[in-house]
MIPA-808619 format. One record per residue (C-alpha): x, y, z; residue in one letter. Coordinates in steps of 0.05 Angstrom, whole numbers, padded with zeros to 5 digits. Layout:
<pts>
PT       px       py       pz   vexlo
PT        X        Y        Z       a
...
</pts>
This chain:
<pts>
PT       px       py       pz   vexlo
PT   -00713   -00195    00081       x
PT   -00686   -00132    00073       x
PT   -00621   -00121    00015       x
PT   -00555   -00092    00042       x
PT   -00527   -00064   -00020       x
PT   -00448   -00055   -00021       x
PT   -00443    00012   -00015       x
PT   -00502    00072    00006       x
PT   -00482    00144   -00001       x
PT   -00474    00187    00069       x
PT   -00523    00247    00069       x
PT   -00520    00313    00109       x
PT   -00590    00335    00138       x
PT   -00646    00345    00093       x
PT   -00654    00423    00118       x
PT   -00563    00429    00127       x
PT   -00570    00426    00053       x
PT   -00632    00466    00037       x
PT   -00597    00521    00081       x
PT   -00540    00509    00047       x
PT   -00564    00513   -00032       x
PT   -00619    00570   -00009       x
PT   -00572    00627   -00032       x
PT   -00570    00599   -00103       x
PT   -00638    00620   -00114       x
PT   -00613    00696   -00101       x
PT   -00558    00698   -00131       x
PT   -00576    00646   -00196       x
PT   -00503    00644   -00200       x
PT   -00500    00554   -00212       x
PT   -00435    00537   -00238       x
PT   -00372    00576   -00270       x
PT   -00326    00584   -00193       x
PT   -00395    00602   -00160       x
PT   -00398    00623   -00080       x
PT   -00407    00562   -00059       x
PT   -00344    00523   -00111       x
PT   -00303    00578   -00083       x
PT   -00316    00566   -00011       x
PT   -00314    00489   -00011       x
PT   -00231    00499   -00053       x
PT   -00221    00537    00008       x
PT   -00244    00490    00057       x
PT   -00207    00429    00023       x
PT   -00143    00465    00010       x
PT   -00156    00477    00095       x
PT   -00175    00399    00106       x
PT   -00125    00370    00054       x
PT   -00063    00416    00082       x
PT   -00055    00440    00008       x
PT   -00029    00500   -00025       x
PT   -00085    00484   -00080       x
PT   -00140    00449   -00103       x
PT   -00173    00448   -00172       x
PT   -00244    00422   -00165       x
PT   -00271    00376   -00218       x
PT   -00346    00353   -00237       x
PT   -00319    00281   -00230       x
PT   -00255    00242   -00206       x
PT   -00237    00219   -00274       x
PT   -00239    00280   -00296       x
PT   -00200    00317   -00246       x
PT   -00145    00247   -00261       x
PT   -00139    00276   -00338       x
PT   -00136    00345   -00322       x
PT   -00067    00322   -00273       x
PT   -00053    00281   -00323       x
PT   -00047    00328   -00390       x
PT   -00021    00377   -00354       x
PT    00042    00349   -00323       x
PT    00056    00288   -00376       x
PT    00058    00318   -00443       x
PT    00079    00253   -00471       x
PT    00109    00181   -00467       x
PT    00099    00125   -00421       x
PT    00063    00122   -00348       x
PT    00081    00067   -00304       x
PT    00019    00046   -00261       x
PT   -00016   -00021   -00228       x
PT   -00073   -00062   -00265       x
PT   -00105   -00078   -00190       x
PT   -00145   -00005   -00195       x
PT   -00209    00014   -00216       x
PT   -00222    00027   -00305       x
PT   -00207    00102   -00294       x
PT   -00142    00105   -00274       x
PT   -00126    00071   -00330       x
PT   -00175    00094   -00385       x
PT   -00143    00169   -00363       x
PT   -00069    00153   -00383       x
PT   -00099    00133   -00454       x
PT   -00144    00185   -00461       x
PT   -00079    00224   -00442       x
PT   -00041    00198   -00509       x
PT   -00002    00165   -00458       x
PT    00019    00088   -00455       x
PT    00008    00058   -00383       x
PT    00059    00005   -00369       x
PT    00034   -00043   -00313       x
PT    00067   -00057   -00250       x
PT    00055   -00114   -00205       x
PT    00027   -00101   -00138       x
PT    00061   -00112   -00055       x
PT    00013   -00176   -00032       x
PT    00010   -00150    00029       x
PT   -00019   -00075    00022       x
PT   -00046   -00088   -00050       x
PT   -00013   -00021   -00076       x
PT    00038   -00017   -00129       x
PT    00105   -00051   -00111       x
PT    00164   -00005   -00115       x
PT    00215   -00060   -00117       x
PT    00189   -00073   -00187       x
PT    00185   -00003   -00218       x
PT    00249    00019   -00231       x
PT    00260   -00047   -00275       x
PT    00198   -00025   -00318       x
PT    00230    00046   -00334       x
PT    00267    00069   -00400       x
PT    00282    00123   -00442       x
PT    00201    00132   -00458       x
PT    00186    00136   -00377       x
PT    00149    00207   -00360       x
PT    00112    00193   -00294       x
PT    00086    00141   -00252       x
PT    00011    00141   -00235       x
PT    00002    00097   -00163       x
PT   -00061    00092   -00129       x
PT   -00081    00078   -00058       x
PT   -00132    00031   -00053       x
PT   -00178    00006   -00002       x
PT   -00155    00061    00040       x
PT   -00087    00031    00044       x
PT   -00032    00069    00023       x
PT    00029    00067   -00025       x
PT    00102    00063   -00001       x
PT    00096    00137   -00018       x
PT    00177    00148    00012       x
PT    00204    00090   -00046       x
PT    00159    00118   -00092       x
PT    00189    00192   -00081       x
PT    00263    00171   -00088       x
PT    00254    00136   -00152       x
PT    00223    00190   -00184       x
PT    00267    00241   -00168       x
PT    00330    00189   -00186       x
PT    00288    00185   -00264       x
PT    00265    00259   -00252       x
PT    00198    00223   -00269       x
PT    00131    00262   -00244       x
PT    00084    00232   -00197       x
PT    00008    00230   -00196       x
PT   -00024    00196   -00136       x
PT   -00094    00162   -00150       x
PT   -00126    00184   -00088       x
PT   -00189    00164   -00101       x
PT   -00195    00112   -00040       x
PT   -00153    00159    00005       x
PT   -00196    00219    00028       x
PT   -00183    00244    00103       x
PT   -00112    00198    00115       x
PT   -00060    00219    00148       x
PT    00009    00190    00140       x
PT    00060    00204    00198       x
PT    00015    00266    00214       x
PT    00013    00286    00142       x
PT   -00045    00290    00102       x
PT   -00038    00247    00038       x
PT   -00044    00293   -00014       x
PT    00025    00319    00015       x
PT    00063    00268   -00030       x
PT    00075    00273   -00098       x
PT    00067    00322   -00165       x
PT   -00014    00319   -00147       x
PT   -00064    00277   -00117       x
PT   -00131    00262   -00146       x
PT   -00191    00251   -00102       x
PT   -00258    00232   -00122       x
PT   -00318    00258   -00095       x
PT   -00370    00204   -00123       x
PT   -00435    00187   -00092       x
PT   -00406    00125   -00051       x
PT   -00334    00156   -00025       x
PT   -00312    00170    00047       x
PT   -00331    00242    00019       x
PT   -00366    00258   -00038       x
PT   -00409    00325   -00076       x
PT   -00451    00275   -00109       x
PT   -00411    00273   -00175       x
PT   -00346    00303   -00164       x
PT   -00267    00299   -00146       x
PT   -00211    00348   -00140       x
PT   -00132    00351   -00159       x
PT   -00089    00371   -00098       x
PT   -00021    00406   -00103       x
PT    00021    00438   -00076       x
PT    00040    00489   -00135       x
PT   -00002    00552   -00147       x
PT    00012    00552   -00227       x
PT   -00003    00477   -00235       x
PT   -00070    00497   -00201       x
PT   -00076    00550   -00246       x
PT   -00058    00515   -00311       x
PT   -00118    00460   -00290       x
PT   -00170    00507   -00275       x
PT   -00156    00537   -00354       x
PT   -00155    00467   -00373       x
PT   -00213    00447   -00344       x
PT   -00258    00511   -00373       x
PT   -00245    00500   -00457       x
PT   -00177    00524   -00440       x
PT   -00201    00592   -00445       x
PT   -00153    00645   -00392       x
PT   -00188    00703   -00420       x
PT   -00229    00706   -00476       x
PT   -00183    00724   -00528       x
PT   -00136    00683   -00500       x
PT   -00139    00600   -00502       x
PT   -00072    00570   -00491       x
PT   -00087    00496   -00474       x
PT   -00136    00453   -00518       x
PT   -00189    00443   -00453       x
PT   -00245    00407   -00439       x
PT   -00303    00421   -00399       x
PT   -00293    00393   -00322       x
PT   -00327    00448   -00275       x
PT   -00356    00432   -00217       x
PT   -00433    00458   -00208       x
PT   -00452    00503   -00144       x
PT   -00499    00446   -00125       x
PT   -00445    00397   -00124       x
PT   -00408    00438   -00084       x
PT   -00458    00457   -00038       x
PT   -00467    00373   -00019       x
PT   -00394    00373   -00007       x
PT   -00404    00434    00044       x
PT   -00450    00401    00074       x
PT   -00411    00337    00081       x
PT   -00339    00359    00097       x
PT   -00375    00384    00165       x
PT   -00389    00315    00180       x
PT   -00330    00280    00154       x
PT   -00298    00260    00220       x
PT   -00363    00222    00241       x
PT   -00366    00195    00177       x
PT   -00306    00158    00182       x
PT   -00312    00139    00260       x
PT   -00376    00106    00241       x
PT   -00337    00069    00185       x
PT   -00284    00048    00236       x
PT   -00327    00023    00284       x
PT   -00370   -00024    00220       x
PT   -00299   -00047    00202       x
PT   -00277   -00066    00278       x
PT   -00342   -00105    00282       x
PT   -00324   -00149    00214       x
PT   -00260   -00161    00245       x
PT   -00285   -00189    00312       x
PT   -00328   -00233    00272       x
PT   -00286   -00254    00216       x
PT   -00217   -00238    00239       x
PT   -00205   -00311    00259       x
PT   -00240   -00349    00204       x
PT   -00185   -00393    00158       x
PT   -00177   -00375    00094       x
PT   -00197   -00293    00097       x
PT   -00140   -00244    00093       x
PT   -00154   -00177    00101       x
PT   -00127   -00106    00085       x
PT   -00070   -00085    00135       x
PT   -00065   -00032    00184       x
PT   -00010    00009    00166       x
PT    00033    00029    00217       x
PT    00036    00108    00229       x
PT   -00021    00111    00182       x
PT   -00096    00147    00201       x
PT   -00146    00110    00153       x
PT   -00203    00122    00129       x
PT   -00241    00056    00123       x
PT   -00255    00067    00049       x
PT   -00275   -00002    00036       x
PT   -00279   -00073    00066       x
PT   -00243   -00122    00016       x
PT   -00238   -00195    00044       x
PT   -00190   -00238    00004       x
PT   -00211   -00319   -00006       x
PT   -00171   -00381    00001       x
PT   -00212   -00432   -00027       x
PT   -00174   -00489   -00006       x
PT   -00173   -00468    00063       x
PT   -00238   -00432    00067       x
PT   -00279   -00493    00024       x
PT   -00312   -00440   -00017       x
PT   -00288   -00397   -00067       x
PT   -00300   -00317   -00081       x
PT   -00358   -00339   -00132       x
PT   -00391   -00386   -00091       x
PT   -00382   -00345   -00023       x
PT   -00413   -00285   -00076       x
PT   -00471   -00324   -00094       x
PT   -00488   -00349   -00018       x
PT   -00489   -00274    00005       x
PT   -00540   -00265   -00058       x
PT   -00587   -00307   -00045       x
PT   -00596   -00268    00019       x
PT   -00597   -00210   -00016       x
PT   -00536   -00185    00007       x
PT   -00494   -00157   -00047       x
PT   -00421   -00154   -00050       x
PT   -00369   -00138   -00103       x
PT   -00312   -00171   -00138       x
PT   -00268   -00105   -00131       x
PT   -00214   -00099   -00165       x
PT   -00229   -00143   -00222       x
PT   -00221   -00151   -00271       x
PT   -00152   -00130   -00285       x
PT   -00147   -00066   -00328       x
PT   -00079   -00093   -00365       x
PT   -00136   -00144   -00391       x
PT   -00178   -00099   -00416       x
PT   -00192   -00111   -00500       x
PT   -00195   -00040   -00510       x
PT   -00114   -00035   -00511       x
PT   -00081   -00063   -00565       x
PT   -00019   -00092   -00530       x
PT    00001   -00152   -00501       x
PT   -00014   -00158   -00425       x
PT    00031   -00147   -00379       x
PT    00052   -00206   -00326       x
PT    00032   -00183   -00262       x
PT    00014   -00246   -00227       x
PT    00001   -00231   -00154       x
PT   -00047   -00169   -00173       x
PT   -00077   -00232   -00220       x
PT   -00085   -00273   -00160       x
PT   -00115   -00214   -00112       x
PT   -00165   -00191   -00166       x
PT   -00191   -00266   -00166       x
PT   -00205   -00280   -00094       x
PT   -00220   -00206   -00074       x
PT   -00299   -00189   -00058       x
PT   -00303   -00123   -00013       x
PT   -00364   -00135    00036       x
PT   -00412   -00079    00040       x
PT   -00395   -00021    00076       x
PT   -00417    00043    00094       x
PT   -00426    00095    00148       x
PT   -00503    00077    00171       x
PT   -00491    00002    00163       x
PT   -00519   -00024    00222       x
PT   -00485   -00077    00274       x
PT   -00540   -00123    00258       x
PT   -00536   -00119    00190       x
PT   -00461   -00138    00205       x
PT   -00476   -00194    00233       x
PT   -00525   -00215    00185       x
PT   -00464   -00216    00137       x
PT   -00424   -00244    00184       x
PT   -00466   -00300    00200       x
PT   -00469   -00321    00118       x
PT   -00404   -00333    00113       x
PT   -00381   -00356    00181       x
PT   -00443   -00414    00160       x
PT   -00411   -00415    00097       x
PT   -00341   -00431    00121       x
PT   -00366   -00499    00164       x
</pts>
């Protein structure tokens, strides 16, 4: 019996990217805004309808880099129900996150619950689209400009959507999107800050090289965040492929849906109206009353036919030991990150393999 991990990473062609990377061996030119890191800011800033994009060699990365340079200080408002970096950033940042509980419908931070959360300290608010679903990016845009707070979109689920014919990193201060092996798009390792303000851009690319602008002349404290040629290259390679990409994911999704739709006791992530996803991820949510099983039991059925899933989001970062503070209440994020398990997924899953899933836990369910 064959395993169906959760996720498998897309690939261009062997030879696409061969042809791709065969200049590098002329030109030995590998990293520091190469040919090919040039190019593939071009091509986003195209694809993402931005004025700018600051490549990163990882998603986290490119998060802090947002992060320090439009929140010099204070608190971040942000949602527990999100992967470790969104929240490990804001500390690394100096910054303290303050956690917001989450819509139980879309999963993304509830805006009817932020502006009670905000005070004197408030600098920004750090949401994040997850799943592919996105935030209520309209509520989130008229309470920051009533606070004059910043916003920084996690992006990192939310590659290739539209919203009302926008792309998504339209809304907001900046937008990060990560480029890791296993995303809708990815350069291997990687991610990117989108904006839509040349000096910002600017300000992050110094940032992100030792904050060195010339070499007598280092305004910011930086880091090192650069994005290799290589990396670049595989993201080339893979934005040429990107709309397949994600029909393939729709059509894996459709075919959980026809099998599972129906079963009591799964919810699923909803389709947003006006919104073009991406099918990012399939998270099922678990009633174990009504489905007689719950989210560790369901998890351990689809193991032992080597099929592995993943409890994601959980657990909650507001949990995590490595803050010294109180946790915040956020009960219905509690609830979702302890009946979530997101079913594998990925462009080349097969319809068969689908099923295979499928047929687990509809035999599960009787």
């Amino acid at each position: 019996m064959s395993k169906i991990n959760v996720t498998r990473s897309s690939m261009p062609p062997f030879e696409e990217y061969c042809d791709e990377i065969r200049s590098l061996w002329d030109t030995r030119w590998l990293t520091n805004n190469g040919q090919k890191h040039q190019e593939l800011t071009a091509r986003l800033q195209d694809y993402l309808d931005s004025k700018a994009v600051v490549l990163a060699t990882n998603g986290h990365l490119a998060l802090e880099l947002a992060i320090k340079a439009l929140v010099p200080e204070g608190e971040v408002i942000t949602t527990p129900f999100t992967f470790a970096s969104t929240t490990q950033a804001i500390v690394r940042c100096g910054l303290k996150p303050v956690f917001c509980d989450i819509d139980p419908v879309t999963f993304t931070i509830d805006p009817t619950k932020i502006e009670e959360l905000i005070n004197e300290n408030t600098r920004a608010i750090v949401p994040v689209h997850v799943y592919g679903s996105i935030c209520n990016v309209e509520a989130i845009e008229a309470i920051a400009k009533k606070h004059d707070l910043k916003v920084i979109y996690d992006a990192a689920h939310a590659f290739g959507i539209t919203y009302r014919g926008k792309s998504i990193a339209s809304y907001g201060d900046a937008s990060m999107f990560s480029f890791h092996a296993t995303k809708v798009f990815h350069t291997i390792e990687g991610g990117c800050v989108s904006c839509q303000d040349e000096a910002l851009a600017q300000k992050m690319n110094v940032m992100k090289n030792f904050g060195l602008a010339a070499e007598d002349d280092v305004p910011y404290a930086g880091g090192n965040a650069k994005m290799s040629d290589f990396q670049a290259a595989m993201g080339l390679c893979n934005l040429r492929h990107i709309d397949e990409e994600i029909g393939k994911r729709k059509r894996a999704t459709e075919h959980y849906l026809k099998r599972l739709g129906q079963l009591d006791g799964l919810t699923f992530k909803p389709e947003q109206a006006e919104v073009v996803s991406n099918y990012a991820y399939f998270p099922i949510f678990i009633d174990a009353e009504r489905f007689g099983m719950g989210r560790e039991g369901l998890s351990k059925e689809l193991q032992e036919h080597e099929i592995f899933a993943r409890r994601y989001f959980y657990p909650l970062t507001n949990t995590f030991a490595c803050y010294d503070q109180q946790p915040q209440e956020t009960p219905i994020a509690k609830a979702a990150s302890e009946c979530v398990l997101s079913l594998p997924l990925y462009a080349d899953i097969s319809t068969e393999e689908i099923d295979r899933i499928c047929d687990v836990i509809i035999t599960a369910h009787k």
